[in-house]
N, C-alpha and C positions, 0 to 999 in steps of 0.2 A: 504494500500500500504506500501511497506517495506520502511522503510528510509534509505534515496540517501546519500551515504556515499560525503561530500563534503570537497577536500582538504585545510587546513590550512597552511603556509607557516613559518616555525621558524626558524630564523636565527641560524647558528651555530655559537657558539663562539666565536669570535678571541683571538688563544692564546697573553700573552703577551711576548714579543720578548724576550731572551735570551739571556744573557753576554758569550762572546766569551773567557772569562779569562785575559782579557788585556785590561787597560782604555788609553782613549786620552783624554786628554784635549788640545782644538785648543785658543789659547792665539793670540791677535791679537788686533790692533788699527784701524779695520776695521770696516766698517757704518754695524749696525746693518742687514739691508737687504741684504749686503753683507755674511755677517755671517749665516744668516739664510738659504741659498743656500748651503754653505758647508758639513752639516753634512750629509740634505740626496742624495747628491753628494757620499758620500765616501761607502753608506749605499744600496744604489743603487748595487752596485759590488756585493752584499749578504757575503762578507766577515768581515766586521764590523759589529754588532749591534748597535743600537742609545741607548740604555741602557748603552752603553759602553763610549760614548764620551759628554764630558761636555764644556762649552764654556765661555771663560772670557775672558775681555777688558783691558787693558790695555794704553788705552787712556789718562784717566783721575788720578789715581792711581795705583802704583805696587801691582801686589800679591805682598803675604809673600812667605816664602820659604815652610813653612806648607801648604798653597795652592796648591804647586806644588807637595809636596810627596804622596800623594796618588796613583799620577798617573804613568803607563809607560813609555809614552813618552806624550810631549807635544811638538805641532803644532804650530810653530810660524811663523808670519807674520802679515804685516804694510800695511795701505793703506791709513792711515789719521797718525796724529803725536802719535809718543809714549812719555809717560809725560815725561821718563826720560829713553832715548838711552841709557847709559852708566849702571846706575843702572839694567836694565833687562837684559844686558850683563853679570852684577855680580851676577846676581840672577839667572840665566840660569849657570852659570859658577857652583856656588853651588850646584844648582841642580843635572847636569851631575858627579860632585865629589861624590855627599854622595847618589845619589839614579837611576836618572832615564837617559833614552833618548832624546837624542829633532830630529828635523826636522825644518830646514830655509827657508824660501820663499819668495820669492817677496812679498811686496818689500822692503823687507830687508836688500839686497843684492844691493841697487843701491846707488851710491853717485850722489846728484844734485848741480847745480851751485850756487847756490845761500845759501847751507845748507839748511838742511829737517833734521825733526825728529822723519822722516820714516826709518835712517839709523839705524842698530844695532851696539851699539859700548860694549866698559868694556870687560870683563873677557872672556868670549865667542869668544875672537879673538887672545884668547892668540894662542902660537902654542900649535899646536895637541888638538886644540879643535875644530870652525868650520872650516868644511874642505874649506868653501869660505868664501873669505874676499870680503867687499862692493868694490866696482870700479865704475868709470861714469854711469851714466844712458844713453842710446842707444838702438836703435830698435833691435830685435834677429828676425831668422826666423818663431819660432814658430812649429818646426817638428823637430824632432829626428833624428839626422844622425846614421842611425842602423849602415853603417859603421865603424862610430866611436865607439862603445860599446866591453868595455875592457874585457869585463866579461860577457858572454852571458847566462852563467848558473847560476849569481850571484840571490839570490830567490827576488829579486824589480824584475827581468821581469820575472817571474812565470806565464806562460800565456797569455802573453802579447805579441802584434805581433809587432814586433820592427820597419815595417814597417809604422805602422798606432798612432806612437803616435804626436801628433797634441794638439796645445791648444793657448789661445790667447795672444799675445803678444803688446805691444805700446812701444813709444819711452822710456818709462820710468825703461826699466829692464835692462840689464846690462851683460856684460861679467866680472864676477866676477872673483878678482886672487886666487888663491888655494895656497891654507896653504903649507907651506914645506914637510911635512908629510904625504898629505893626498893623498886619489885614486882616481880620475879622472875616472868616470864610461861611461860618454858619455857626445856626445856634440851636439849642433843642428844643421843645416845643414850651415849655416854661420859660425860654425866653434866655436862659444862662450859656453862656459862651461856651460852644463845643470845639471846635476848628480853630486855630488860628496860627500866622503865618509869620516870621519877622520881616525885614524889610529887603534884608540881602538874600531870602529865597532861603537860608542855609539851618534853618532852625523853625520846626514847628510843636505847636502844642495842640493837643487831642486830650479831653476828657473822657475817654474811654479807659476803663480797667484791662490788660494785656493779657492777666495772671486770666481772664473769664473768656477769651475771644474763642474756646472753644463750646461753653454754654451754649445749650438750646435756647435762652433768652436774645442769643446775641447771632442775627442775621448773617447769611453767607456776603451779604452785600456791605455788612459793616466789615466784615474779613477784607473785603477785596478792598473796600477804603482806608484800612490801616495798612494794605500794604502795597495800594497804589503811592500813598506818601513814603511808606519808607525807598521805594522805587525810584520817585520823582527825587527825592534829597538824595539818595545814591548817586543819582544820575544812571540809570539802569536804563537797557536798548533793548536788551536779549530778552528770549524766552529761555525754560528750560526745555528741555527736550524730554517728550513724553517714554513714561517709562513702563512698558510693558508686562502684565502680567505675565506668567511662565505659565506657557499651552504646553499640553502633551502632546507628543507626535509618538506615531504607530513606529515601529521598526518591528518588520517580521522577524521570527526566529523560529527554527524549527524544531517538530517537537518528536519523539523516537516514534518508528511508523510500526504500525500494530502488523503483526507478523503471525499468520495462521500455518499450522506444520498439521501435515498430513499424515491421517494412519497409519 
């Protein structure tokens, strides 16, 4: 008897993911599980790669200023204490001077009663640097008032339905006050400053929490607006290159042929 050709199953390869041309580093005094939700939050959108962004604490010690030059922009936000509010304000100040981008976030942006050092202070608040300055800590809506959106062509909403950006909010985020200089891109439907921009393009602020951007409360469309900005301060051109799941392909093999012997 001929032998029964029987399929074997080989997985294909999974390529490894590809740099987009443009690194983030997300800097934060955020609990590690926190952290660890963020990146494939942003990576989700398929416009970042994870090849691309790296992540560091600032809890417990500051980077150096060499920590930070490799990168295009770096992602910051607080959600436990930063060692030292003032110092990563001068450190982020330097930054923005001799090399890269940043991005601010909750909760960054909040002042509490009692002093927190969750707040960002130092150099970073000089003018014409963040476009928001810390202010009380108070509940926001949590949605995007598309009405209010200064600049509808501006490339953060690239895609993005201005209806549908949504994300979570608590008592602890803030209408923060804008820098003398800076652009006021939108606001959320209570009226509190969500968006805004400094004057040299190289520094913006977002009220959105980073540590949440993979919550069910917080819209695919708000993903793609945090990281159409981190894009646009990168200076980012590329896409990443789509990465295939691994199909099985058949490869015959032969199996031993049943063999009848006569009386």
């Amino acid at each position: 008897m001929t032998p029964t050709p029987t399929p074997t199953f080989t997985p294909t390869p999974t390529p490894t993911p590809t740099s987009v041309g443009c690194s983030v580093l997300c800097l934060s005094s955020d609990f590690q599980n926190s952290m660890n939700h963020t990146e494939p939050a942003l990576v989700s959108t398929g416009l970042l790669s994870p090849v691309d962004i790296d992540h560091m604490s600032c809890s417990l010690v500051l980077p150096e200023l060499d920590d930070l030059t490799p990168y295009d922009v770096v992602f910051v936000w607080s959600n436990g204490d930063i060692v030292d509010p003032t110092g990563l304000g001068d450190l982020l100040k330097s930054y923005v001077d001799g090399h890269g981008s940043i991005a601010l976030a909750v909760y960054c942006l909040s002042e509490f009663p009692h002093g927190d050092d969750r707040t960002i202070a130092g150099g970073i608040l000089d003018e014409d640097y963040s476009p928001f300055h810390p202010a009380s800590a108070q509940d926001v809506s949590g949605i995007l008032d598309p009405a209010s959106v200064t600049a509808p062509s501006h490339p953060w909403f690239d895609g993005v339905d201005l209806n549908s950006v949504t994300f979570t909010s608590d008592s602890q985020f803030s209408d923060p006050d804008l820098d003398t200089n800076a652009i006021l891109l939108a606001t959320d439907t209570d009226g509190n400053k969500l968006l805004g921009e400094s004057r040299s393009g190289k520094i913006s602020a977002v009220s959105i929490y980073p540590g949440d951007l993979d919550s069910l409360n917080v819209s695919s469309d708000t993903r793609r607006l945090v990281v159409n900005m981190l894009r646009s301060l990168a200076g980012c051109s590329s896409l990443p290159t789509p990465t295939p799941s691994a199909t099985p392909s058949a490869t015959p093999s032969a199996t031993p042929a049943c063999i009848h012997h006569g009386d």
